[in-house]
C-alpha positions in Angstrom: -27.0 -7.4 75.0 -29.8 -7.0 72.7 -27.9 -8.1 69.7 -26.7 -11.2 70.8 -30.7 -12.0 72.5 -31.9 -10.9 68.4 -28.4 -13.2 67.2 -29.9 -15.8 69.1 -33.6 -15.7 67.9 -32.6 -15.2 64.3 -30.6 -18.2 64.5 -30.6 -20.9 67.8 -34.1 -19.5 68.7 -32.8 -19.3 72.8 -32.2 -23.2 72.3 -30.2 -23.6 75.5 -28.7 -20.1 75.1 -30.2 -17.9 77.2 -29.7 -18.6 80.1 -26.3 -18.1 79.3 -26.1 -14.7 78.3 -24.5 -12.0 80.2 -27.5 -9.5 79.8 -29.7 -12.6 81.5 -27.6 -13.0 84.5 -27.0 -8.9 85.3 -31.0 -8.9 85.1 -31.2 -11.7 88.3 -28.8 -10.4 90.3 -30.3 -7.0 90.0 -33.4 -8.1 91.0 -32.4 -10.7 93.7 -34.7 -13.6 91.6 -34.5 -16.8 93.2 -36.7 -19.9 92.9 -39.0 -21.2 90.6 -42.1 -19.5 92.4 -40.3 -16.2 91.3 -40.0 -17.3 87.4 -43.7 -16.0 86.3 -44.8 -15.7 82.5 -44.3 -12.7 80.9 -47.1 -11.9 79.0 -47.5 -9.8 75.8 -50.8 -9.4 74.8 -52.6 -11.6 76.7 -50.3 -14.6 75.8 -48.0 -15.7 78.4 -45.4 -18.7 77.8 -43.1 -19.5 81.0 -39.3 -18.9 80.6 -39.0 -22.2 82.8 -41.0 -25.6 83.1 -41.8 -25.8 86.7 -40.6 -29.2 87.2 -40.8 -29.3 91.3 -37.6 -28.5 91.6 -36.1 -25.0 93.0 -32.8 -23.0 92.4 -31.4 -19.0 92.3 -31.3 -17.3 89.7 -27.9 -16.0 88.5 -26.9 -12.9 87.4 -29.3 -12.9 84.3 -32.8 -12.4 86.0 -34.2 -14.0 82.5 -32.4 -17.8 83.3 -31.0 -19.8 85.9 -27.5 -20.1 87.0 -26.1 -23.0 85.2 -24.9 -24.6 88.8 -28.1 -24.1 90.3 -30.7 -24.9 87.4 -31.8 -28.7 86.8 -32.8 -28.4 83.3 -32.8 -26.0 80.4 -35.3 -25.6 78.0 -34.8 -24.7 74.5 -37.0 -22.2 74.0 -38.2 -20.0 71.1 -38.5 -15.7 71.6 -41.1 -14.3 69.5 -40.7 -10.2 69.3 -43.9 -7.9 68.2 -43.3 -4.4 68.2 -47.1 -2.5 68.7 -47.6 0.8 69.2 -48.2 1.8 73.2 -46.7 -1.4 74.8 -43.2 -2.5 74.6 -42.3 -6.2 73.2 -42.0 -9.0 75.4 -40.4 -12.3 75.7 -42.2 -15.6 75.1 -40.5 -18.7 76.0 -42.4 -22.0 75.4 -40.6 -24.5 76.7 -39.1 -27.7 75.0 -40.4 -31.1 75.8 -37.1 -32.8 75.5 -36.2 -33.8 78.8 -32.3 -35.2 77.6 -30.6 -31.5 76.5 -27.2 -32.6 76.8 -27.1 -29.0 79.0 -29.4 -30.1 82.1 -27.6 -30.6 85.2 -28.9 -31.4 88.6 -29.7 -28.7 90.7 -27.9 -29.1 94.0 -29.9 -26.0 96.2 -33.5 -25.8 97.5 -36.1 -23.9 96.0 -36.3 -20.6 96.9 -39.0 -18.3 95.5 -38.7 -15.2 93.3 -40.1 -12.3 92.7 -42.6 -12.0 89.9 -41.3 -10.6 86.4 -44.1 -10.0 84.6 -43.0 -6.5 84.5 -40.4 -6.6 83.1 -40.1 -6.2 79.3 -37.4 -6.2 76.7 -37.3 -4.5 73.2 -36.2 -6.7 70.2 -35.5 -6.4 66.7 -36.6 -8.8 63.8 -34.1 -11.7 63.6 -32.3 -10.2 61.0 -28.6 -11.9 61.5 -27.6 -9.0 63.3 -23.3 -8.6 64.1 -20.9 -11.6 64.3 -19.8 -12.2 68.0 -16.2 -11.8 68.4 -15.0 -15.4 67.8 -12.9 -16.9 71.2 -9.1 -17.1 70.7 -7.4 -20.0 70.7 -3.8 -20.4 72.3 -0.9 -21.6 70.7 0.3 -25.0 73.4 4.4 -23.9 72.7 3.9 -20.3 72.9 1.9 -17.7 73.9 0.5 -16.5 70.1 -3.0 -17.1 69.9 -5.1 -16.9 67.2 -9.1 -17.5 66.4 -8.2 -19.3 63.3 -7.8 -22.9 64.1 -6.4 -23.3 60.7 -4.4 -20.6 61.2 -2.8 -21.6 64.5 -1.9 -25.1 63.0 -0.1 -23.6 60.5 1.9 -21.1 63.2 2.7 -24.5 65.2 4.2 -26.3 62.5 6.2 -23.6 60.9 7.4 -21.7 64.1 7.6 -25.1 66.2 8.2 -27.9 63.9 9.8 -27.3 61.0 14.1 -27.6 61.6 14.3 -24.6 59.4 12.5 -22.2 61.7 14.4 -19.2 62.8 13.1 -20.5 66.3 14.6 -23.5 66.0 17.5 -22.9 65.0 20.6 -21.8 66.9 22.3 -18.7 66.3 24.6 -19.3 63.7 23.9 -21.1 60.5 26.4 -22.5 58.3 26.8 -22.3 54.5 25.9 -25.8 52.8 28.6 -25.8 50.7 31.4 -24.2 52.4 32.7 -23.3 55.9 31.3 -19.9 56.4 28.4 -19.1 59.1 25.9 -16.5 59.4 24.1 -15.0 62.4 20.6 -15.2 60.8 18.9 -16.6 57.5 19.2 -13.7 55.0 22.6 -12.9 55.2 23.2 -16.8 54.5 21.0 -16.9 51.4 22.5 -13.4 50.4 26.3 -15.6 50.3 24.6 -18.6 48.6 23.6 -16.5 45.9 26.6 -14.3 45.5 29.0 -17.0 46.2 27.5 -19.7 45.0 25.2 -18.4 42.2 26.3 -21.2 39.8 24.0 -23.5 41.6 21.5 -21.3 42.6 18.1 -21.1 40.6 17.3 -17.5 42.0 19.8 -15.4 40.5 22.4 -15.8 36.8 25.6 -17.1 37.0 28.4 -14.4 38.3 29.8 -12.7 35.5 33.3 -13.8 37.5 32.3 -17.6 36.2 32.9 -16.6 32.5 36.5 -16.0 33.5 37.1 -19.4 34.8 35.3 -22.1 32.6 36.6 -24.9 35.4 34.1 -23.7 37.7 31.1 -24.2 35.3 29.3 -27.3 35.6 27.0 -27.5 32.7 26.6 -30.5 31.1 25.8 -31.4 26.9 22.0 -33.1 27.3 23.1 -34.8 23.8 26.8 -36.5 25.0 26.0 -36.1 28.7 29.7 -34.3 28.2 30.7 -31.6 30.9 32.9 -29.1 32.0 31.0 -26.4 29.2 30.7 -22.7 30.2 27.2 -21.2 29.0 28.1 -20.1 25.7 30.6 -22.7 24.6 27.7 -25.5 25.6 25.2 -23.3 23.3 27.9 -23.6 20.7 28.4 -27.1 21.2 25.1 -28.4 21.4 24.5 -26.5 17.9 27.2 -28.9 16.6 25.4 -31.6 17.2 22.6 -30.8 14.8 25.2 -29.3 11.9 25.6 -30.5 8.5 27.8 -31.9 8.0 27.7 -34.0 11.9 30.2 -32.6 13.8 33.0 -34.8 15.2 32.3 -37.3 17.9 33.9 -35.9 21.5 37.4 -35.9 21.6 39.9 -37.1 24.1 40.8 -34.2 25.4 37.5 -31.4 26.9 39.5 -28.5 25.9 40.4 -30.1 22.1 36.3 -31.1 21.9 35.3 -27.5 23.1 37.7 -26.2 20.5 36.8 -28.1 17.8 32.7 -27.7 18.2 33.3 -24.2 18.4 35.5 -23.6 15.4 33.2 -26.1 13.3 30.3 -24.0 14.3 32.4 -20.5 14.0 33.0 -21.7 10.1 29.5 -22.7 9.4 28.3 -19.2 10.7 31.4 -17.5 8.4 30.1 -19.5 5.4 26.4 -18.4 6.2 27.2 -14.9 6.4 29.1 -14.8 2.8 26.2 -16.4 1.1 24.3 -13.8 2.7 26.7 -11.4 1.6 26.8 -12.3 -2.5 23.2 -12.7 -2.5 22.4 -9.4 -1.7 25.3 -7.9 -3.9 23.9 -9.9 -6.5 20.6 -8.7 -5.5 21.8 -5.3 -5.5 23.3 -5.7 -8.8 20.6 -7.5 -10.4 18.2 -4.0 -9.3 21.0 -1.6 -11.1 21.1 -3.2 -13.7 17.5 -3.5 -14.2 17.4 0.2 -13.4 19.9 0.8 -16.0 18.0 -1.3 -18.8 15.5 0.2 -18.1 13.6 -3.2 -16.7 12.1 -1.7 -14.0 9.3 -0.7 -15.3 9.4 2.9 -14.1 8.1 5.6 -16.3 8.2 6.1 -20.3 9.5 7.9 -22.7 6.6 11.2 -22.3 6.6 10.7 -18.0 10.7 11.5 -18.5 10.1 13.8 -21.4 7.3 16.2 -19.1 9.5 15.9 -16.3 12.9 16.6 -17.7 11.2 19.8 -19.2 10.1 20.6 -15.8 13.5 20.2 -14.0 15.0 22.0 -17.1 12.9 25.1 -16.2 13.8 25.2 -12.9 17.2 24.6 -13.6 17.2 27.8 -15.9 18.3 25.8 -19.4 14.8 26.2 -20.5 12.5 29.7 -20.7 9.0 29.3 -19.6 8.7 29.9 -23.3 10.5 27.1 -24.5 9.2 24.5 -22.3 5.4 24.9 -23.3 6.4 25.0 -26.9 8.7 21.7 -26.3 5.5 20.2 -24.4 3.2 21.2 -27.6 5.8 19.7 -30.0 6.1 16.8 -27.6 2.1 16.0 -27.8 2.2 16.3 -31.4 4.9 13.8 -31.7 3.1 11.4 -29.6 -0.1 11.6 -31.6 1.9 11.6 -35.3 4.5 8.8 -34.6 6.9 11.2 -36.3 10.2 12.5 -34.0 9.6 16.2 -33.1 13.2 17.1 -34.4 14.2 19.0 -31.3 17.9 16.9 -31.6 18.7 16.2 -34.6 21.7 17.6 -36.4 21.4 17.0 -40.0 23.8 15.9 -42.6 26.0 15.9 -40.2 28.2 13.4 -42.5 28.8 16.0 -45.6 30.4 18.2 -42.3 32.7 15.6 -40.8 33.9 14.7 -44.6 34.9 18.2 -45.2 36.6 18.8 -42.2 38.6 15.1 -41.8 39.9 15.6 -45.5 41.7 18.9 -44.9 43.0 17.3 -41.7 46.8 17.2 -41.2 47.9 13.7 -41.6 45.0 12.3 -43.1 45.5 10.1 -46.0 42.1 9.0 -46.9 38.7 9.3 -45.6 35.8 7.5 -46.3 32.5 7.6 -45.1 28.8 6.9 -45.2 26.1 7.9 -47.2 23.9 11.1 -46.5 23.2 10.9 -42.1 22.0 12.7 -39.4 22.9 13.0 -36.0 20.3 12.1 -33.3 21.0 13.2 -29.2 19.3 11.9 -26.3 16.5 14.2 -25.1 14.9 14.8 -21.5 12.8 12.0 -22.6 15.5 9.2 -23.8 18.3 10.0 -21.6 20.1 7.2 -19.6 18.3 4.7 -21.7 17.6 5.4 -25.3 20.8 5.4 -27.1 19.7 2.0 -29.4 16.6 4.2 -30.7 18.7 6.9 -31.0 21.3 5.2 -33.5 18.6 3.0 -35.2 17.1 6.6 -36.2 20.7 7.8 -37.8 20.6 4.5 -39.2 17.4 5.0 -40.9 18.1 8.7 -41.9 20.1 7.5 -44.2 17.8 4.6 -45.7 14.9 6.8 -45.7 16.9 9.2 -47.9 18.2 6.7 -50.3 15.9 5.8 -53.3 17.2 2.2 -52.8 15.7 1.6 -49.3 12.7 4.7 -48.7 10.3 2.8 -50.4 11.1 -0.4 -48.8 10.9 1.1 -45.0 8.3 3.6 -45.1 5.7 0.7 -46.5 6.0 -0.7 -43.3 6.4 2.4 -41.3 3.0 3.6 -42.7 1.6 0.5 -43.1 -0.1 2.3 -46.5 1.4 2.3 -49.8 -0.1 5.7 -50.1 1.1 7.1 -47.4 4.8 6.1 -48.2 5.9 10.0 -49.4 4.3 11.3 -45.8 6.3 9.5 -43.8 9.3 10.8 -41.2 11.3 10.0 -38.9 10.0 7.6 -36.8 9.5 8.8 -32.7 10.6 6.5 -30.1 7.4 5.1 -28.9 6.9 4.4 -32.8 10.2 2.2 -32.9 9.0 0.4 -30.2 5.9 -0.3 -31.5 7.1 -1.5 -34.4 9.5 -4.1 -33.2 6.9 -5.3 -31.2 4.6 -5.6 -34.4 8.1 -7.9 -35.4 7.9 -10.0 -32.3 3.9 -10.6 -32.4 5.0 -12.2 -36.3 7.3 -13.9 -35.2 10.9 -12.3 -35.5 13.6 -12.7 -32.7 11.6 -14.7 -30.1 14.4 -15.1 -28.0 14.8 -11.4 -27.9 11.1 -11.2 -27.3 11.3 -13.6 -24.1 14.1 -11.6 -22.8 12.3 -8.3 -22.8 9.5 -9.3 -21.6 7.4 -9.2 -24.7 7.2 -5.4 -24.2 8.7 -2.0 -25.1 5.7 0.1 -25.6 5.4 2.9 -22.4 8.7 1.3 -20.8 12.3 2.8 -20.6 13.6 -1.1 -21.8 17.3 -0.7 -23.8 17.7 -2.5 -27.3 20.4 -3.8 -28.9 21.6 -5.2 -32.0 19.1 -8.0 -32.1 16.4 -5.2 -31.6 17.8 -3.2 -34.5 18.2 -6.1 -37.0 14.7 -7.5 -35.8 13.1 -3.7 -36.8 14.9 -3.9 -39.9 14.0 -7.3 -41.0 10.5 -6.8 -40.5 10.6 -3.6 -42.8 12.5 -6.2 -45.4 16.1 -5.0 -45.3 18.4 -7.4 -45.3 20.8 -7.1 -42.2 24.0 -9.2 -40.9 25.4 -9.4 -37.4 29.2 -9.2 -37.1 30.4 -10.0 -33.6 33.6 -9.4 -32.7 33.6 -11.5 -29.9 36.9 -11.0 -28.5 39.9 -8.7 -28.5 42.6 -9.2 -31.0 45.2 -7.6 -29.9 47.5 -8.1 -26.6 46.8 -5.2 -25.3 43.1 -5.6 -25.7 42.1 -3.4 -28.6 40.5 -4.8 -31.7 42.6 -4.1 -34.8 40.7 -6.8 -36.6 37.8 -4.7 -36.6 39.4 -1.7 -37.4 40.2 -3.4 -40.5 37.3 -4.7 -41.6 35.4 -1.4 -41.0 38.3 -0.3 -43.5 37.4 -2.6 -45.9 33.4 -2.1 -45.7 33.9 1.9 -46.5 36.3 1.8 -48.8 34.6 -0.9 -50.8 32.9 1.3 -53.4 29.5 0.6 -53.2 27.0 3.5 -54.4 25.3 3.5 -51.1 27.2 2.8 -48.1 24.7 2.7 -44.8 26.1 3.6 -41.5 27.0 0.5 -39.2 25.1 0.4 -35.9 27.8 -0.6 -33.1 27.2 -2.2 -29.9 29.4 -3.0 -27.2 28.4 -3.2 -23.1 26.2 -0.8 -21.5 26.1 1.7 -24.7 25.6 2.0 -28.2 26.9 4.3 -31.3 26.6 4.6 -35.6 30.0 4.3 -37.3 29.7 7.0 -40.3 32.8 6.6 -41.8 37.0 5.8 -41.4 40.0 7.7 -41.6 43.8 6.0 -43.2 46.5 7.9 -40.9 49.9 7.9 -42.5 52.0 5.5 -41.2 49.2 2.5 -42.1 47.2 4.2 -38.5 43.5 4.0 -38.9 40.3 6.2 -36.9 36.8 5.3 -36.9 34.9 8.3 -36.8 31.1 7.1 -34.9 28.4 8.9 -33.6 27.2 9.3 -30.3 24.1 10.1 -29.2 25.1 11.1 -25.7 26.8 14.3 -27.6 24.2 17.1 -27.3 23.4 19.2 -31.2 25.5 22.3 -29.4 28.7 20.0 -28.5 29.0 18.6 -31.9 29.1 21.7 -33.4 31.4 22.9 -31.3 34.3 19.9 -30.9 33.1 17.8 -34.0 36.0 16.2 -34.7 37.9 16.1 -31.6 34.7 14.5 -30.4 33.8 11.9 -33.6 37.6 10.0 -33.9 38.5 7.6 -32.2 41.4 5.4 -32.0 42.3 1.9 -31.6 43.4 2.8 -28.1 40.2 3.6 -27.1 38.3 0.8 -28.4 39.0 -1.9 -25.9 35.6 -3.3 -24.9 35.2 -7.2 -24.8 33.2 -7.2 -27.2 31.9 -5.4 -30.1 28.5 -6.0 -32.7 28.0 -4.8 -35.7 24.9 -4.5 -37.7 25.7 -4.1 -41.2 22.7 -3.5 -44.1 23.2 -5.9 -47.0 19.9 -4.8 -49.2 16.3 -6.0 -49.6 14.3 -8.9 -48.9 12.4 -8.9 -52.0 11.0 -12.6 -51.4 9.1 -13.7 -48.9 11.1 -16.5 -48.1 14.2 -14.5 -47.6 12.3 -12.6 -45.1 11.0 -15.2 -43.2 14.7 -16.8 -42.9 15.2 -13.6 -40.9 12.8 -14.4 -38.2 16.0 -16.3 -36.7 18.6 -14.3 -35.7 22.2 -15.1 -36.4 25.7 -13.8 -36.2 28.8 -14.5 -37.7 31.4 -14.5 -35.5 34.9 -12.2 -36.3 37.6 -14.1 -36.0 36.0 -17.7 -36.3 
């Protein structure tokens, strides 16, 4: 065909193959060509190059009129076909021939010369060598079967896997028998299928049986520390573990169930431990945040923040008009630029009431009480948090209307002797300035330390240090009673009942209120009541009681008892006078308590 005459002049150029091809032989026996007389030139023009040398020697062509038969030829020439395609006259062939009288394909010719007919005539059309198509390559047979294949590689591997190898299908017989137990199979697949289901503990292909975890003697896993065996999965996970604990676990015991049961319970109590540690961290975690949160040491928002927003909530809440709340905001601004509380909850003299009312009270023997003060409630700003500003301002309404103190207190409050008769109660954000005016000289730096050296725009609580640091600064002469422990069986604290007694009823012209701190809150003791029968009340403020609720309940809301005073632990803060030296107020810088009973 022409692609295998253009496969051969793009690549072998005819060298020994065209005499060979199938096109080449139909062509002679078509035309009858015999002889060498009858192998003429064809010419293309004007050039003519012999397909054959003419070597004396004669033969018939073969089937292919354009080379000699193989059994009749006596040499073949390589030979080289040059193809021009011009317009008006077909391409022809051009053999030259080869001058290489050894070509391993020459083979005596065995007939007589015989002549042929003249094929100058004939012509064939090529193509450029271009590669052209592939010829189909010739299959090779398999020497066991009949497969065959024209892959040589390909066949070698067919021979040794369908053949050769003992594990062939082909090779082996019919039934095939389970490694590790009796049972046989009629083909491959349904044997693996038992290996795996049967015997999935040693199989890599597939988990262990859940059935296995049900029967620990048929494991077979093996510690890779103590070489020990006999382990299920999860008991050698556990046992392995062991070997790495802290403390070391025990060496391996005589017995594999005793060694299993000890590694696992040493482990199992390790992991316990871990988990409770885990456990009172986070509760201490957790407690550590609330209480932060409750102190106010979180650092979230200020006094004006929870002052705007309460108003807000307030409104929506209907306890405030739209009226009320934008002239509560005005008063609030004008607070915040003054220094000077806006009065929305104060109650004042609120003293000269309770005296009236506790002396005409039935079994009230004596009361006794505290110089001119006024009652100060938590506000939307203050609430949850500022109840030790709250009592250090009834504490200071009464110094700040006593001749013996106002002078004193309002120097430093103004921080301008002229100024002194201008000055009010001190607002909240005030207070906190000023005590941390008292840290910055060097008052309470314990206190300071603890607190962060801050108070300004924070929601941080205060307690009795706070309040005798504020009042040391402004040169009042404070004392610290702590009452550090009940007195009493059943808790209470009839030692400080008696002592508060004794400060009241003492005589003195001016008798300040006491500023009393116990855990989580604070409150002012005003003044005591002597119950027949030798019984005594305190009667304290608290700023958690709203303006409206005092009025209402005063003095079912003021008394209490020594039932109801069974705190821990109790502080007092008791004014003693002036620090007219400079000496005596420097001593202050160091706070110290004296402890009630010793």
């Amino acid at each position: 065909s022409i692609w295998e005459l253009d496969k051969c002049a793009g690549e072998e150029g005819l060298a020994g193959g065209l005499g060979e091809s199938p096109p080449y032989r139909e062509l002679e026996d078509s035309f009858g060509l015999c002889g060498p007389e009858d192998r003429s030139q064809i010419s293309k023009n004007g050039r003519t190059s012999p397909l054959h040398p003419s070597n004396g020697q004669t033969g018939c062509l073969s089937d292919n009129p354009f080379v000699e038969d193989s059994e009749e030829e006596d040499t073949e020439e390589d030979t080289t076909v040059c193809s021009v395609v011009e317009k008006g006259e077909p391409p022809k062939i051009s053999v030259q021939p080869d001058s290489n009288p050894e070509s391993p394909r020459k083979r005596p010719r065995q007939d007589t010369q015989s002549p042929k007919p003249n094929k100058s005539s004939l012509t064939l059309p090529l193509r450029r060598p271009t590669g052209g198509c592939s010829p189909e390559p010739a299959r090779l047979p398999c020497p066991m079967c009949s497969h065959s294949d024209t892959n040589p590689e390909s066949l070698q591997e067919h021979v040794n896997r369908v053949h050769l190898d003992d594990l062939s299908p082909l090779v082996q017989s019919t039934q095939h028998k389970c490694p590790l137990c009796s049972q046989q199979f009629p083909n491959p697949t349904l044997l693996e299928e038992h290996f795996h289901t049967r015997h999935s503990d040693l199989s890599p292909a597939r988990p262990p049986h859940p059935a296995l975890s049900a029967h620990p003697a048929l494991s077979a896993l093996s510690c890779p520390i103590c070489s020990q065996t006999g382990w299920s999965a999860n008991q050698l996970q556990l046992h392995v573990d062991s070997h790495f604990a802290t403390p070391p676990s025990p060496g391996p015991s005589t017995s594999l169930s005793s060694g299993h049961s000890s590694a696992s319970d040493l482990v199992l109590a390790q992991e316990m431990e871990r988990r409770e540690r885990d456990r009172r961290r986070l509760e201490e975690e957790r407690q550590f945040a609330s209480l932060q949160a409750l102190y106010g040491m979180d650092e979230q928002g200020n006094f004006t923040q929870q002052s705007a927003s309460g108003l807000r909530k307030a409104v929506v809440s209907g306890q405030l008009s739209v009226v009320d709340y934008y002239e509560r905001s005005h008063n609030l601004a004008q607070s915040e630029r003054s220094g000077v509380d806006d009065g929305s909850s104060v109650s004042p003299r609120i003293t000269t009431v309770i005296r009236g009312l506790s002396v005409g009270s039935h079994g009230v023997l004596g009361t006794w009480m505290a110089s001119r003060t006024d009652h100060f409630s938590a506000t939307f700003g203050d609430k949850g948090w500022g109840c030790g500003f709250r009592n250090l301002q009834m504490l200071l309404s009464c110094l700040l209307n006593t001749t013996q103190y106002r002078e004193t207190v309002a120097m430093r409050l103004a921080g301008n002797k002229n100024l002194v008769g201008m000055v009010g109660m001190p607002s909240i954000p005030r207070l906190q300035k000023v005590i941390e005016d008292a840290w910055r000289e060097g008052f309470d730096q314990a206190g300071c330390e603890q607190l962060g050296g801050r108070l300004v725009n924070t929601r941080k609580w205060i307690g009795a240090t706070e309040v005798a640091t504020f009042l040391s600064f402004c040169c009042v002469d404070t004392e610290i009673i702590d009452f550090h422990r009940p007195t009493a069986g059943d808790g209470s604290h009839p030692v400080m009942f008696q002592w508060l007694l004794d400060y009241f009823s003492s005589g003195q012209t001016v008798i300040p209120p006491l500023y009393l701190q116990h855990q989580g809150h604070s409150r002012t003791v005003v003044g005591v009541e002597q119950l027949a029968g030798a019984g005594i009340k305190l009667i304290i403020l608290d700023p958690s009681h709203s303006a409206t609720s005092l009025q209402q309940n005063t003095m079912r809301l003021v008394r209490k008892t020594l039932a109801s005073m069974k705190s821990k632990q109790y502080q007092v803060v008791v004014v003693r006078g002036v620090l007219d030296t400079t000496a005596k107020r420097d001593n202050k810088k160091v706070i110290r308590s004296t402890r009630i009973p010793p």
